[in-house]
C-alpha positions as CSV (number, residue, x, y, z in Angstrom):
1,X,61.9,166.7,126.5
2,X,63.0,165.3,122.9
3,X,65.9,166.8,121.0
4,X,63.4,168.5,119.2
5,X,62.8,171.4,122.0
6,X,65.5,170.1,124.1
7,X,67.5,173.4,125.4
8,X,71.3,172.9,125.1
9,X,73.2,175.5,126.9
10,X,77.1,175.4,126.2
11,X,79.2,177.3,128.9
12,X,78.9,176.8,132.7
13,X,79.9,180.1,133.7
14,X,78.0,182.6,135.5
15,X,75.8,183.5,132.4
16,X,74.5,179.5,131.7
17,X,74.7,178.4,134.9
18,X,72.2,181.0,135.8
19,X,70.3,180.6,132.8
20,X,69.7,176.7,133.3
21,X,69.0,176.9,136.8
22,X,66.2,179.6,135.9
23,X,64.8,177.0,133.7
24,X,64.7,174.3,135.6
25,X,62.9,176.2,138.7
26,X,60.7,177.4,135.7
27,X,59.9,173.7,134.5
28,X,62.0,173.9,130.9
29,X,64.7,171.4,132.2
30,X,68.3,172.3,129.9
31,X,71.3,170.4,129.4
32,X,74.4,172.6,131.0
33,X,77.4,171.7,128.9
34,X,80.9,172.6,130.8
35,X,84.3,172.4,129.6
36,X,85.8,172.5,133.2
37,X,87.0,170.1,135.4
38,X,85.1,172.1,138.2
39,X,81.7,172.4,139.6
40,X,80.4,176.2,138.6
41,X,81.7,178.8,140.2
42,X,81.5,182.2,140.4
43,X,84.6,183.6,138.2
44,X,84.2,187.6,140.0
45,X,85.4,186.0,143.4
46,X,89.2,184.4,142.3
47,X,91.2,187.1,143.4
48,X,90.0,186.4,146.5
49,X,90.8,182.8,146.4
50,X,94.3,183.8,144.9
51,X,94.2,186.0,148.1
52,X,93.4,183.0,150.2
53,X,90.4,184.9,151.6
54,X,87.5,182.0,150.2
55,X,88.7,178.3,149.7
56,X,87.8,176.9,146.4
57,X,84.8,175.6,147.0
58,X,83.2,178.5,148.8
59,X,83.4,180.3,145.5
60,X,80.8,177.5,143.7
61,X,77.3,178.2,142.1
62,X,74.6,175.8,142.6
63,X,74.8,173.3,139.8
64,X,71.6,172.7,137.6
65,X,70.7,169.2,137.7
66,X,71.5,168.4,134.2
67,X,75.6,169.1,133.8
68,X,77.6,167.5,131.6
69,X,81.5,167.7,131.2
70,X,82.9,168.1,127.3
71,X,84.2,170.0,125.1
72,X,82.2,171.2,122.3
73,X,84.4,171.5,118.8
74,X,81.8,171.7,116.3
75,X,78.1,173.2,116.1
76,X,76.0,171.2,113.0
77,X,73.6,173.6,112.3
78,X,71.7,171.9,110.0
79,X,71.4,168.8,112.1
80,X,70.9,170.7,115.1
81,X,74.1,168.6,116.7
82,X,76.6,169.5,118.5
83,X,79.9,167.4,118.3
84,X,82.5,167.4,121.2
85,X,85.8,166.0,121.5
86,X,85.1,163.1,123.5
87,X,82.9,161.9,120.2
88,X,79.8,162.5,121.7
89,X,76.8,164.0,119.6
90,X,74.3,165.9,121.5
91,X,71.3,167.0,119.7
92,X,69.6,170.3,120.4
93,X,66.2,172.1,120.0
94,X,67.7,175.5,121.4
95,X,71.0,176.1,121.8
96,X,72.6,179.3,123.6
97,X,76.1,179.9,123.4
98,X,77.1,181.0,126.8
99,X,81.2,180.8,126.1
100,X,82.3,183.3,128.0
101,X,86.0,185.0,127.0
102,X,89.7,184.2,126.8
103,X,92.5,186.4,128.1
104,X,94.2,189.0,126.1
105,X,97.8,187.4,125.6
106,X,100.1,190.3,124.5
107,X,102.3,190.0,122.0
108,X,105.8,189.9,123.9
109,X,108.6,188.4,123.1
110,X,109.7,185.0,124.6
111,X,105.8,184.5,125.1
112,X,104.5,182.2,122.5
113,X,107.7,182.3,120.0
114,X,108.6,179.3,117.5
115,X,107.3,176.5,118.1
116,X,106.1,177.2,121.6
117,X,102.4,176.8,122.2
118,X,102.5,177.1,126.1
119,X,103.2,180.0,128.4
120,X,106.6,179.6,129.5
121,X,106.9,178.3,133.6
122,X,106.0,181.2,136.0
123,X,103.9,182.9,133.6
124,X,100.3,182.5,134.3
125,X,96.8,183.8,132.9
126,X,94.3,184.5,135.1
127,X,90.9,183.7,133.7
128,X,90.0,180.3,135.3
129,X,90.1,179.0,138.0
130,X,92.7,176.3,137.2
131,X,94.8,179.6,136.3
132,X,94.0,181.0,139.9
133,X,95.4,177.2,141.5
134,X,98.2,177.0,139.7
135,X,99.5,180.5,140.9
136,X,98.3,180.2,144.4
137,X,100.3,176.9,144.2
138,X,103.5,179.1,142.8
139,X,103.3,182.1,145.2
140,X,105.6,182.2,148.6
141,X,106.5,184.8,151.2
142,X,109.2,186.6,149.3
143,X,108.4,185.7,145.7
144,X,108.8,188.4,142.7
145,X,105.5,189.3,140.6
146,X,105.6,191.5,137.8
147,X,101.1,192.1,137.2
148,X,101.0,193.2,133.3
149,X,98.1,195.4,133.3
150,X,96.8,197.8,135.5
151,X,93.0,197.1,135.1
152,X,89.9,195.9,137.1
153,X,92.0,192.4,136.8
154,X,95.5,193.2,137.4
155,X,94.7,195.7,140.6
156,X,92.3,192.7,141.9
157,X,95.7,190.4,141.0
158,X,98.5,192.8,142.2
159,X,96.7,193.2,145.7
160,X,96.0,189.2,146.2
161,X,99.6,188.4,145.8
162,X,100.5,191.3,147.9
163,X,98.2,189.6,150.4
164,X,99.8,186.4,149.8
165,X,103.2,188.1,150.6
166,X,104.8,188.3,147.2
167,X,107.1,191.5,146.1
168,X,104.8,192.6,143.7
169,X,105.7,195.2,140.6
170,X,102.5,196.4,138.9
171,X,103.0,197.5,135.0
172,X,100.7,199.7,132.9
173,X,100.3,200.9,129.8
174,X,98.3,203.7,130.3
175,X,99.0,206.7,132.4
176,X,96.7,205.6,135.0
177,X,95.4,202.7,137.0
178,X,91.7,201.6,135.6
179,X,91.8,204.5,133.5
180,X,88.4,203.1,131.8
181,X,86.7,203.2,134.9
182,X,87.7,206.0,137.6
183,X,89.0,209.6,137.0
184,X,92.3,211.3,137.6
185,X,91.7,211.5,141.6
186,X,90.0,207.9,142.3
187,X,92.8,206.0,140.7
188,X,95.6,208.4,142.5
189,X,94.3,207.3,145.7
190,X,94.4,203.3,144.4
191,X,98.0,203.9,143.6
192,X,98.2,205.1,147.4
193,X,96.5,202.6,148.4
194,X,98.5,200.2,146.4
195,X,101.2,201.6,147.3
196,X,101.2,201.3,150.8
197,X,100.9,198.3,151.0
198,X,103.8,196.9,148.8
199,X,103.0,197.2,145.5
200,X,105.6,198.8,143.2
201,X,103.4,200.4,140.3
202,X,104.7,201.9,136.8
203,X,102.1,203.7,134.9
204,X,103.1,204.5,131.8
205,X,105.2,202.0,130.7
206,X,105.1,198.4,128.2
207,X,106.5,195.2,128.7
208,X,108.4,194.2,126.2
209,X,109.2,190.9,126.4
210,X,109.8,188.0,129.1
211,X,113.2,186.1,129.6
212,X,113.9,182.5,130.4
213,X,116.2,180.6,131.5
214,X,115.7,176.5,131.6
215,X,112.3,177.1,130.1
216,X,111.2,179.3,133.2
217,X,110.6,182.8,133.4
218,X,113.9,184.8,134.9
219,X,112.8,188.1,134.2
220,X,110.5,190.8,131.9
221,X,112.0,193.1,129.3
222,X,110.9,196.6,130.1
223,X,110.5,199.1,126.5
224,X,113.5,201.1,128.1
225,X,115.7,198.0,127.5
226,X,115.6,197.8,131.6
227,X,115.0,194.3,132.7
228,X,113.2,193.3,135.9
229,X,114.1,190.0,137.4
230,X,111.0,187.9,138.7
231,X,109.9,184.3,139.3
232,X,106.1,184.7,138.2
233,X,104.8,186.8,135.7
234,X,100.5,187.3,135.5
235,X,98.6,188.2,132.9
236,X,96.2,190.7,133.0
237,X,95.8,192.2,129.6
238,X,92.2,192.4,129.5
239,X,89.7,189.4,127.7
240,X,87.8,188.8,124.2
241,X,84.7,187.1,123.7
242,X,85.0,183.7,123.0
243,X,83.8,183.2,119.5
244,X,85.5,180.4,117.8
245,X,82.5,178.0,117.6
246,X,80.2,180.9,116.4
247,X,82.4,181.8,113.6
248,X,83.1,178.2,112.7
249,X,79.4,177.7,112.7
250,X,78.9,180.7,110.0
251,X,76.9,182.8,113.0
252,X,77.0,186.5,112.4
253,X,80.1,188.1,114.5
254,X,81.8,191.1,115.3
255,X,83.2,191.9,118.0
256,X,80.9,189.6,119.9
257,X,78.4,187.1,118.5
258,X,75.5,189.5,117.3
259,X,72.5,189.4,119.1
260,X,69.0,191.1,118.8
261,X,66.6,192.2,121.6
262,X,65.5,188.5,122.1
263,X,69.4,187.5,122.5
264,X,68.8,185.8,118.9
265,X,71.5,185.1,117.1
266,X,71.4,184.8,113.0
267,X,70.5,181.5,113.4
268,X,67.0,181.3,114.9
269,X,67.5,178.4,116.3
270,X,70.7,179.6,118.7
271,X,70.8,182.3,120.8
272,X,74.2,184.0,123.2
273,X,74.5,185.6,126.6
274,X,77.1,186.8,128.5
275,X,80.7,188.2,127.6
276,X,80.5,186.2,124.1
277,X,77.6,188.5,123.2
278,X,77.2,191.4,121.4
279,X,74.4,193.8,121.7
280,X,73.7,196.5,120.4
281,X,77.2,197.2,119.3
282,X,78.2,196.2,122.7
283,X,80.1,193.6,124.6
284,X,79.7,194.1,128.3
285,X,82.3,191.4,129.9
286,X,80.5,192.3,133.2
287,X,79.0,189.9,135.7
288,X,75.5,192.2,135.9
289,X,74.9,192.0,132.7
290,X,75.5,188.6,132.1
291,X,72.9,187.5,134.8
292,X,70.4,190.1,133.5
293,X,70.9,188.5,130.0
294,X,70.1,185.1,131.5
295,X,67.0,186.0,133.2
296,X,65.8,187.8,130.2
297,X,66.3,184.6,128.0
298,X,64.4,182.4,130.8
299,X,61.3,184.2,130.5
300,X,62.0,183.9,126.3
301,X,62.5,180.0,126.5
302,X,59.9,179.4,129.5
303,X,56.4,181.7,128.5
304,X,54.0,181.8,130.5
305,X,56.0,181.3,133.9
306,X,55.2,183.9,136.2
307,X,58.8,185.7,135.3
308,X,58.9,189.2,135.0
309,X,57.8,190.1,131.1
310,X,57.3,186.7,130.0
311,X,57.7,186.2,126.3
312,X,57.2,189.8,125.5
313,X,60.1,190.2,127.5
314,X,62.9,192.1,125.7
315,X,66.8,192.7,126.2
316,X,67.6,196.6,126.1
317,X,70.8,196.4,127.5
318,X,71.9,197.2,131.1
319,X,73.4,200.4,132.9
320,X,76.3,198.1,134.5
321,X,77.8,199.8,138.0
322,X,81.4,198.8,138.0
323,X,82.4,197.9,141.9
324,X,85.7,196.3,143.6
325,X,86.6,195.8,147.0
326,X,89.9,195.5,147.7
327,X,89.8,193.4,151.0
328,X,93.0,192.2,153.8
329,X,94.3,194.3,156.7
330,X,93.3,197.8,155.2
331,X,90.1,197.5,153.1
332,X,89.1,200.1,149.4
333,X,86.1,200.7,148.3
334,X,85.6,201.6,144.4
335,X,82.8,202.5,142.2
336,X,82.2,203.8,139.3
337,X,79.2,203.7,136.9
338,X,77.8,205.6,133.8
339,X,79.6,209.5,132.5
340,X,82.2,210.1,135.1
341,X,83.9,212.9,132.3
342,X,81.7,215.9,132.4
343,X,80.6,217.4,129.5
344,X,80.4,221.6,129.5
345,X,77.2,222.8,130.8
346,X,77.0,219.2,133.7
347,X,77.1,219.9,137.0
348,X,79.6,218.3,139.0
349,X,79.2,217.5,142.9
350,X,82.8,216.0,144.5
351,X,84.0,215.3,148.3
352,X,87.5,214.5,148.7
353,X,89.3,213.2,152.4
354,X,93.0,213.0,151.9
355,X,93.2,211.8,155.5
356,X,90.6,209.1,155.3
357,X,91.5,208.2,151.3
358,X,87.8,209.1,150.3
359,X,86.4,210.4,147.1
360,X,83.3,210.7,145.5
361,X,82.2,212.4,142.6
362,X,78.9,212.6,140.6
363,X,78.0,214.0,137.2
364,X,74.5,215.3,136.6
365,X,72.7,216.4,133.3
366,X,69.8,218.2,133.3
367,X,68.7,217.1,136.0
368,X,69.6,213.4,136.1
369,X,72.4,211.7,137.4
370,X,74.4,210.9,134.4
371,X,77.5,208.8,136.1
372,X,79.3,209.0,139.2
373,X,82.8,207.4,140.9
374,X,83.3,206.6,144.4
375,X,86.6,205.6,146.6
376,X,86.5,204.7,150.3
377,X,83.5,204.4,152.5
378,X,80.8,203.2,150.0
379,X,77.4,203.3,152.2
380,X,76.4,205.9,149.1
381,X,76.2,203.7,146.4
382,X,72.7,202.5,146.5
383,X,71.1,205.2,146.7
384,X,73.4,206.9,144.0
385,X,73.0,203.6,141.7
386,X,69.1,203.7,142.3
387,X,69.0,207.3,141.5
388,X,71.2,206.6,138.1
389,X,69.7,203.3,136.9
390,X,66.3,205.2,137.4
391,X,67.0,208.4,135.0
392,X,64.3,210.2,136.8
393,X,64.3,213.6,137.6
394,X,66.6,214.1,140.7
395,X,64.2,215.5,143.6
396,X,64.2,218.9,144.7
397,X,64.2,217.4,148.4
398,X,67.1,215.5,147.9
399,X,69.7,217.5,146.9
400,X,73.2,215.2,145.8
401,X,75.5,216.5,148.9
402,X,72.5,215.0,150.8
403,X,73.0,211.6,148.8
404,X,77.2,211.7,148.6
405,X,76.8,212.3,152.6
406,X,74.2,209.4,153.3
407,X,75.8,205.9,154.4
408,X,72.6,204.1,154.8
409,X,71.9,203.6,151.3
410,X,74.6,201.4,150.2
């Protein structure tokens, strides 16, 4: 392949690293460009290495044959070159810009002040998995956390370090824990199940600031002026699309880097996948539809492979199912996926177990399943996912109790 059609995909994530294995089983060898010291690996599975449930290495994607390891700092458009910090040139026919995100830093005080350009000792991001090293290497039976955020990241976070044995304070924002993706009942019964197992949780309430002492964290400054000794401190403050390059290279961004149906950027010549990418006025950050984005883009690079739509194939967007599992001596199933808020004239099907901690709830619009959230034994969610992905009329002969009571789909 000459530099001429040579496909140059930057990020080794899950996004590229799916995309340029697909091409290489299809034949359209690409260069994998990775800024981490690591093999691949699957970024969904850290809290469970923070956990200590996976080692390291369990946690690693097969490696396209063609992996480099730099650090790309400039995109020559016009050239078709892309320049990296080691000096290195690489030339491109195709380029996809696979960068994934970087973690929300809030603005607190103490946290980047002055002069300071690193995180202060005992505060950590987790993003990478160098982030998810460094605080497995910091946490001891006994320690002090304090999680900042009460997402999909900072529940996963809070409940590995619980595992791990820290004393672990949990602080969010909003008046419920991942308010974006279950209902009022769903994340009561996380914060019980949180709750029983260690984890002190404040909803509704901002950290303010973090303290040092020595250069090392001491303790967070609550908004109430209240201030809660710790030794660690983890981010978890949500992500943004890593963009810098794009915009540098005078690509068309918003939000995300803009794509079209084809995951074309404005530059012919470069297309994006993955949390970076903005479609249709949306940026997923999800791991479904980062690998649906890459397969799409294979059968776009590679024609006339076998893969499913070929060149004609087209990138609507994806109806991403949201699902955790919350693993160690007592184990919590969540779900969630599409219009869990009903709108007037829905119908709404829910089955709650305060003993056993389950709850599941489904929304349904004239007919269809519309969106649906789930907590505890999950054995439902295949069917219910199938049923929702599908937007078919539901069958008369399969009533919803009749798929919230079946276990066998899941």
């Amino acid at each position: 392949m000459t530099s001429d059609t040579r496909v140059v995909v930057i990020g080794a994530g899950l996004a590229g690293t799916r995309l340029a294995r697909r091409l290489g089983e299809l034949g359209t060898p690409a260069l994998l460009v990775g800024e981490e010291e690591h093999a691949p690996y699957n970024r969904v599975l850290l809290a469970d290495v923070l956990a200590g449930r996976y080692a390291p290495e369990v946690i690693s994607l097969p490696a396209p044959e063609h992996l480099v390891r730099a650090r790309v700092v400039r995109i020559d458009r016009a050239r078709r070159e892309l320049h990296c910090a080691d000096g290195s040139v690489i030339a491109y026919g195709t380029l996809v810009l696979a960068t994934g995100s970087n973690p929300v830093l809030p603005p607190l005080r103490g946290l980047l002040d002055g002069d300071r350009q690193e995180l202060p000792a005992g505060v950590h991001a987790f993003r990478t998995l160098d982030d998810c090293l460094r605080l497995a290497g910091a946490v001891r039976e006994g320690v002090r956390a304090v999680v900042v955020g009460g997402g999909l990241l900072g529940v996963s976070a809070a409940r590995a370090l619980s595992v791990r044995g820290a004393h672990v304070v949990l602080a969010q924002q909003a008046e419920r824990l991942m308010e974006r993706q279950l209902d009022p009942p769903a994340s009561r019964l996380l914060h019980r199940h949180l709750g029983d197992l260690g984890v002190e949780i404040h909803t509704e309430t901002r950290v303010r600031g973090v303290r040092t002492l020595g250069g090392a964290v001491h303790s967070v400054e609550m908004a109430d002026g209240y201030a809660l000794g710790t030794d660690l401190v983890v981010l978890a403050c949500g992500v943004r699309p890593r963009v810098g390059l794009a915009q540098d290279a005078g690509l068309a961004v918003r939000k995300g880097i803009l794509v079209d149906d084809e995951l074309r950027t404005s530059d012919p010549h470069i297309r994006a996948i993955g949390d970076c990418a903005e479609h249709a006025g949306t940026v997923y950050g999800l791991a479904a539809p980062a690998l649906e984005q890459a397969d799409v883009l294979a059968g776009l690079i590679a024609p006339g492979t076998g893969l499913p739509g070929g060149p004609a194939a087209r990138y609507t967007g994806t109806r991403a199912l949201t699902r955790l599992t919350l693993s160690g001596p007592a184990v919590l199933d969540l779900a969630a996926f599409g219009e869990t808020d009903p709108e007037p004239g829905d119908d709404t099907v829910q089955l709650a177990d305060a003993v056993s901690g389950t709850y599941r709830k489904v929304v349904v619009r004239d007919g269809r399943l519309v969106g649906g959230v789930l907590v505890g034994a999950l054995g439902t969610v295949g069917a219910l996912a199938r049923a929702w992905e599908e937007a078919e009329p539901l069958p008369a002969d399969a009533p919803l109790l009749h798929l919230l009571t079946n276990d066998g789909g899941s």
